[in-house]
N, C-alpha and C positions, 0 to 999 in steps of 0.2 A: 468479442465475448458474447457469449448467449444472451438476450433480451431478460431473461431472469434472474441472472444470476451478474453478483459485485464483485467489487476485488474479494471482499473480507469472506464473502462465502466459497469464492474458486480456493481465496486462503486456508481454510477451514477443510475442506474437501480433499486438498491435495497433502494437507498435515495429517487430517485421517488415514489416506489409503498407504500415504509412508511409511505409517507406523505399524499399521495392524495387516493381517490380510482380508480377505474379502469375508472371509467366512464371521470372521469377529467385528470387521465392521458394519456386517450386515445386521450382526447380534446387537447389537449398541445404537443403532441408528431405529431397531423396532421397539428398545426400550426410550431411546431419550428422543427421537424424531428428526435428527437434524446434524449435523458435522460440529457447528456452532453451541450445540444444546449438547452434547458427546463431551466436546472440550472443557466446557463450563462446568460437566457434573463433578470430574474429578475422581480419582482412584476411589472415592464413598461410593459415588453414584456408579463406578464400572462393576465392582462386585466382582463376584465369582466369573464373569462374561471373558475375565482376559486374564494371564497368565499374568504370575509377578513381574518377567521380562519384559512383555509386551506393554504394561501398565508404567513401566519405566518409561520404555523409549516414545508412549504419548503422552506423558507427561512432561517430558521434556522436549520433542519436538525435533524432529531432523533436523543434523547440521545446517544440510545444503535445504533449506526450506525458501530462504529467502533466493539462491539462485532459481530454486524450481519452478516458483513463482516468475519471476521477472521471464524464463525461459519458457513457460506458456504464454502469457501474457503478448510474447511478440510474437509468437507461435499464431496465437489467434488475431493479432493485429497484423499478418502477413498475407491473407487473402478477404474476400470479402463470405466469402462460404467456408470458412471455416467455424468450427464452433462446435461446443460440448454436450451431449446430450446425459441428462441423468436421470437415474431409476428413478420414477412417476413423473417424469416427464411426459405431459398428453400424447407426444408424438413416439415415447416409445412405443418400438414393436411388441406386441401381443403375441406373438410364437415365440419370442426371443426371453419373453419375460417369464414364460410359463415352461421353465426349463429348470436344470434342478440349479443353476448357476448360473444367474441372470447379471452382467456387467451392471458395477454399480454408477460406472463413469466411462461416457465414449467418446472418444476425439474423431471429429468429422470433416472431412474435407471433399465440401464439392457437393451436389446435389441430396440434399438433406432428405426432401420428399421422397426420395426414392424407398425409404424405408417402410414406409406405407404401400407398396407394391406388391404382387404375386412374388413372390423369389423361389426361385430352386438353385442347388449347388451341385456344382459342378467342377470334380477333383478327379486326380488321379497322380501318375509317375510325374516325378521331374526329368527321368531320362526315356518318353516315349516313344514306340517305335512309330514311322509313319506314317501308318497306319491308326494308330491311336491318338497322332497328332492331328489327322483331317478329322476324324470321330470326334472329336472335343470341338474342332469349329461348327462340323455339322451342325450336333446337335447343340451347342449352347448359339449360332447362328438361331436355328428353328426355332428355341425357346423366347430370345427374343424376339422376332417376328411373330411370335404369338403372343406376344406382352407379356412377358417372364422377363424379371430381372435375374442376371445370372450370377451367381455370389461364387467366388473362389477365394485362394490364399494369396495371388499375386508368386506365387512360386516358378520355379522354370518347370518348362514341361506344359502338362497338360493343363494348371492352370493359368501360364501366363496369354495359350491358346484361345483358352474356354474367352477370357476378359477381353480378348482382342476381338476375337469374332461377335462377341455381342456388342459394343462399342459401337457400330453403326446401325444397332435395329431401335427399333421402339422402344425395346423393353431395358436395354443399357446395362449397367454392370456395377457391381460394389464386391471393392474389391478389400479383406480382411486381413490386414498387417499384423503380425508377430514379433514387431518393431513397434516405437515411436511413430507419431503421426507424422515427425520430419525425416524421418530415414527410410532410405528402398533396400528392401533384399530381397534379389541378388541386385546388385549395382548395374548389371544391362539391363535391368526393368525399369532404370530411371525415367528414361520416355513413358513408356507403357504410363508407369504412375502418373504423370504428366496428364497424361491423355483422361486417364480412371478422374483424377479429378475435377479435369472440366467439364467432360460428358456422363458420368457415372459418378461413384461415389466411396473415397479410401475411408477406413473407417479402424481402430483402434485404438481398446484398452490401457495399452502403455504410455507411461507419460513420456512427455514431451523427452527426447534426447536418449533414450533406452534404445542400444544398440543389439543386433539381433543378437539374441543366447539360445541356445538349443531348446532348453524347457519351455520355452513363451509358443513355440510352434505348436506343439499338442494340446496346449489351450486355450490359443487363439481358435483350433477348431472345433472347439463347442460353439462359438459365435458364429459359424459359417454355419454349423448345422442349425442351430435354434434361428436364424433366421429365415431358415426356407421350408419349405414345404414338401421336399425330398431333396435325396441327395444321389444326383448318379456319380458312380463310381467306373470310368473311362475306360482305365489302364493302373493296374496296381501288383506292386511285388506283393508276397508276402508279410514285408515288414514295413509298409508303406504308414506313412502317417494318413492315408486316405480310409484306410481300415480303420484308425481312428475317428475321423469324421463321420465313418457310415456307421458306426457303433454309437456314437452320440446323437446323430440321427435318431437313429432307430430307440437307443434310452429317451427321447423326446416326444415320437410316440408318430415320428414320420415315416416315409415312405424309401426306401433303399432300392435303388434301381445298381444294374451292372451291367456292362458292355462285354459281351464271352467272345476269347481269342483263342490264337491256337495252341492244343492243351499242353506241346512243352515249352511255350513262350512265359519266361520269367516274370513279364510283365502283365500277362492274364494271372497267374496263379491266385490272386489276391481275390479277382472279378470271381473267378472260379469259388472260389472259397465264400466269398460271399452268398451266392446264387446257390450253393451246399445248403448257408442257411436261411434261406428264405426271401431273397432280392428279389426283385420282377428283374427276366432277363429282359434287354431291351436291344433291339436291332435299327428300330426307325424311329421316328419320331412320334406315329401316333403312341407305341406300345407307352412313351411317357407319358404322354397328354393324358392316355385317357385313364390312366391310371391315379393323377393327382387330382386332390380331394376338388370336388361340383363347389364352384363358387369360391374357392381357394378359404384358406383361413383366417378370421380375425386380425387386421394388423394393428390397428390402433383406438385407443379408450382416454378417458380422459379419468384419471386414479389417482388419489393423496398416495405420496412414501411408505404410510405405513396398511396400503393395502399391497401394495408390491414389494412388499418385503415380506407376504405370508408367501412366496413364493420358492423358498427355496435357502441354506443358512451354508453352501458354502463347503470349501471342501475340509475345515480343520472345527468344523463345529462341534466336537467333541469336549474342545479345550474349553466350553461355557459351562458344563456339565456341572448340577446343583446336586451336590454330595445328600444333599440332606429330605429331599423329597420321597414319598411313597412311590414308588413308579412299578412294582411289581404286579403280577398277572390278575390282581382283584381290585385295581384301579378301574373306580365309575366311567373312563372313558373310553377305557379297553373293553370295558362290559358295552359302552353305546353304540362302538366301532363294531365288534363280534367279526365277524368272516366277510362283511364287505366292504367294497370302496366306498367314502363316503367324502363330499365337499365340507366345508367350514357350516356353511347352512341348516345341510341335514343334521350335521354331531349339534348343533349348539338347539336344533328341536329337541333331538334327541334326548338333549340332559338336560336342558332349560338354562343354561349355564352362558353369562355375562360374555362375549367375543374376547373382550381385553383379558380374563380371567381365563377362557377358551385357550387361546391365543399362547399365553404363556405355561400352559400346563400341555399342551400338544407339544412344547419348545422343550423343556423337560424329558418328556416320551421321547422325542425325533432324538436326544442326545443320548439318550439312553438306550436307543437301538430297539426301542420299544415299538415305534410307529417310525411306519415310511410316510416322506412328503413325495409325492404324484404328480407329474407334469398336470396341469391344468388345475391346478391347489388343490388335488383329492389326494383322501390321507387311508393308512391301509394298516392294517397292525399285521407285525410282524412276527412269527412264529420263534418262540422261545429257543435258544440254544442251550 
């Protein structure tokens, strides 16, 4: 188990993310601080923040709570590098947390420090030609021999390639499951995973024993992109889940690279489409290098919970939404915001106005469709419909 954390708080943590989803626990945990301090307030202290439903099933507590428990527990007493990291953890990453859906809980197995690294990500097809097979070791080879850790899905194809080929350089590999921290998908990457975990780094949101489901894959990859620093895009259909990653990339506020094939190969069309709108096309390896940001990005800060929780509420955070607040277009903070981007710092010179009282009345706006929250906590008001 993590050096910070007890039985009663993993308990506390994993009763939280059972019950609510991410977006409501992220809402609860910037009002009451804590999983343990969540549980304690009780349906008084959740308020408007969670549905009747929802306010049931944490109140009550998942059936299987006590196997979930006992199934981490050996989970994490089964290697020596395993272990959980959680939002405001010093060693979370800093690109990952300034995203609009920063993981509130990561199951880690295998080289922890590596998350503090340059990373770039590297996807594409699970059924690649060749050609777009050697291109995936190329360049995530080069990446890490230039100290680049390369972040993929662990998928067949180009990223079980991309993980392979950086595996033996400097820069090593973390590789991002759509699974449970003890399950492989696809089942011939059980090695591969093997290996990810003693030289590089498996890393995964889902608790312990979550077997793969279709939906977990397109949002495991916001976590491949918030961790890197660009995201090249190898070999992609159309309908590629890779198009997803470089979209979340690029919503994050990174760099989107694409590999161009030939133009009626099924497996460019994707790269092509990208490179339409706005990729750096890349053919070798400097056009990457020189392309990702001088000095690479901030990876790690040392920050209390409820500064990383201004970071972003989640995909269902409408459902917190306070019926009863002024939040129309002659709101003092929509007058402080006016037409530009603005941090927490600048609005609260701007109005003179208390962070905690800030804080909760920008949380109001953001549900109200009033104000967008901003990769990097800048906040942006959003034009009336």
């Amino acid at each position: 188990m993590t050096a910070r954390m007890g039985p009663d708080e993993l308990r506390d943590w994993l009763h939280l993310l059972s019950c609510v989803s991410r977006g409501a626990a992220r809402r609860l945990l910037a009002r009451h601080g804590s999983p343990g301090a969540v549980l304690l307030a009780g349906r008084a202290g959740w308020g408007s923040l969670l549905s009747p439903d929802d306010a049931t099933r944490l109140a009550h507590g998942p059936d299987h709570l006590d196997r979930l428990v006992r199934r981490t527990e050996d989970w994490l007493g089964g290697g020596e590098r395993r272990s959980i990291l959680l939002l405001g953890a010093s060693d979370y990453p800093l690109p990952l947390l300034h995203t609009a859906d920063p993981p509130l809980m990561l199951y880690l197995d295998g080289r922890r420090e590596l998350l503090a690294e340059r990373c770039v990500a590297v996807v594409g097809s699970r059924r690649p030609s060749p050609q777009g097979d050697e291109n995936a070791r190329y360049f995530a080879a080069g990446l890490g021999e230039a100290g680049f850790c390369v972040v993929s899905g662990l998928a067949q194809g180009i990223d079980g390639a991309a993980h392979e080929a950086a595996l033996n350089t400097r820069g090593s590999t973390i590789a991002v499951l759509g699974t449970g921290p003890d399950q492989v998908y696809p089942l011939d990457h059980a090695d591969l995973a093997r290996h990810v975990a003693r030289r590089g780094l498996l890393v995964s949101e889902y608790f312990v024993g979550t077997p793969p489901m279709a939906p977990n894959f397109p949002q495991r990859n916001r976590i491949i992109a918030g961790l890197s620093e660009g995201c090249l895009v190898v070999e992609a259909a159309m309908k590629s889940g890779s198009l997803i990653t470089a979209r979340q990339a690029s919503e994050a506020g990174r760099e989107v690279f694409a590999v161009p094939g030939p133009i009626h190969a099924p497996q460019s069309k994707g790269c092509h489409h990208l490179l339409k709108q706005g990729a750096c096309l890349v053919q070798e390896l400097d056009d990457l290098l020189q392309e990702l940001p001088a000095g690479g990005l901030p990876r790690t800060a040392a920050l209390d919970l409820g500064e990383t929780l201004d970071n972003g509420l989640g995909e269902d955070a409408a459902a917190g939404k306070e019926e009863n607040e002024d939040i129309g277009n002659d709101h003092p903070l929509l007058r402080a915001i006016g037409g530009d981007t603005v941090s927490l710092e600048q609005l609260s010179q701007r109005c003179g106005w208390a962070q905690d009282e800030l804080n909760a009345t920008l949380l109001d706006l953001e549900l109200d469709g009033r104000v967008a929250r901003l990769p990097g906590a800048l906040f942006q008001r959003r034009r009336a419909t």
